[in-house]
ZAMARGU-4260 file (C-alpha; in steps of 0.2 Angstrom, whole numbers, plus 5000, padded with zeros to 4 digits):
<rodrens>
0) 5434/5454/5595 | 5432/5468/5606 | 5419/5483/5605 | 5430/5495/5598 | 5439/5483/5585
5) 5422/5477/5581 | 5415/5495/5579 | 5434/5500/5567 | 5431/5484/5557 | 5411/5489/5552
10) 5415/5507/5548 | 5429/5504/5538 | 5419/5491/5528 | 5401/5500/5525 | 5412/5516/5522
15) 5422/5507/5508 | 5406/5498/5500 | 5397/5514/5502 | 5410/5525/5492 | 5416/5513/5481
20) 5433/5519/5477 | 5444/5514/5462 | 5458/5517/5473 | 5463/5520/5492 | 5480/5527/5494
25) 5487/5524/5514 | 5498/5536/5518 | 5506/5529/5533 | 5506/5515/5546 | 5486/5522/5556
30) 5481/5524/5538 | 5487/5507/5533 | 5481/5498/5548 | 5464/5505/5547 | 5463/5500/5530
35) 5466/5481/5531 | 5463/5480/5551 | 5480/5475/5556 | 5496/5479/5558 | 5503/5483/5538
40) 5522/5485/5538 | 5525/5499/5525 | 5541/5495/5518 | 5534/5478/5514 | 5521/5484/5506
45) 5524/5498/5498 | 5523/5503/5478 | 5511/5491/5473 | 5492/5488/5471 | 5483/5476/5486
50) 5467/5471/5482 | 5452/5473/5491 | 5436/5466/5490 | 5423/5472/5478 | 5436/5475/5465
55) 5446/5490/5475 | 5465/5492/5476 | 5474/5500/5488 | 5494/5507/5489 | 5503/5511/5502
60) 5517/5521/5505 | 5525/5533/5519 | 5516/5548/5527 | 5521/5565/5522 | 5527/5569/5539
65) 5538/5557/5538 | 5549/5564/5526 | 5550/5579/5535 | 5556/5571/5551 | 5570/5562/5542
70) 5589/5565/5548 | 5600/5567/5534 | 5597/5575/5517 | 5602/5559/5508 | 5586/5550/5517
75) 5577/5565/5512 | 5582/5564/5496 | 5580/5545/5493 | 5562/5543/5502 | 5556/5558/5492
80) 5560/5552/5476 | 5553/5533/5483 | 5536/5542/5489 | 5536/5553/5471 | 5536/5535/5464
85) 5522/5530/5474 | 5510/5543/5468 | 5516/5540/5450 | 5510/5521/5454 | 5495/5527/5461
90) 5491/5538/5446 | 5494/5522/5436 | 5483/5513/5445 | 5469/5528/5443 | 5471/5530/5423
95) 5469/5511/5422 | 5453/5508/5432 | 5446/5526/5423 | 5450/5515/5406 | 5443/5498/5411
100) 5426/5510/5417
</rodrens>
């Protein structure tokens, strides 16, 4: 492992144990990849909850940006609506751990 993954991999940890959150919503592939520290496919991996360790989830979906950069106003369409479904899983996902607190 070099310095630099080394360095990526024990801030992404300590920063997740020391926030703790129910939930971490990666928008995009950098997000994803810094999340789990490797290369996430998003369409694989999308729309549903990936566990974590100590108990947190995370969701992934598409970046913002990337529905702006989309050709054709059928894509833009289609991937909206697929990342509005995203949000409504990770709002899902949210109420649930607020009711298991």
């Amino acid at each position: 492992m070099t310095n630099a993954r080394h360095y990526e991999e024990n801030f992404r940890t300590t920063t997740l144990a020391a926030i703790k959150p129910a939930l971490v919503v990666a928008m995009g592939a950098t997000a994803a990849q810094s999340v789990f520290g490797k290369i996430t496919p998003i369409n694989r991996n999308r729309g549903r909850a990936i566990d974590l360790d100590h108990g947190m989830k995370a969701l992934v979906t598409v970046h913002p940006s990337y529905l702006l950069r989309l050709p054709d106003a059928d894509s833009k369409a289609r991937e909206y609506r697929r990342f509005v479904d995203d949000l409504k899983i990770a709002a899902a996902l949210l109420r649930k751990s607020a009711h298991a607190a």
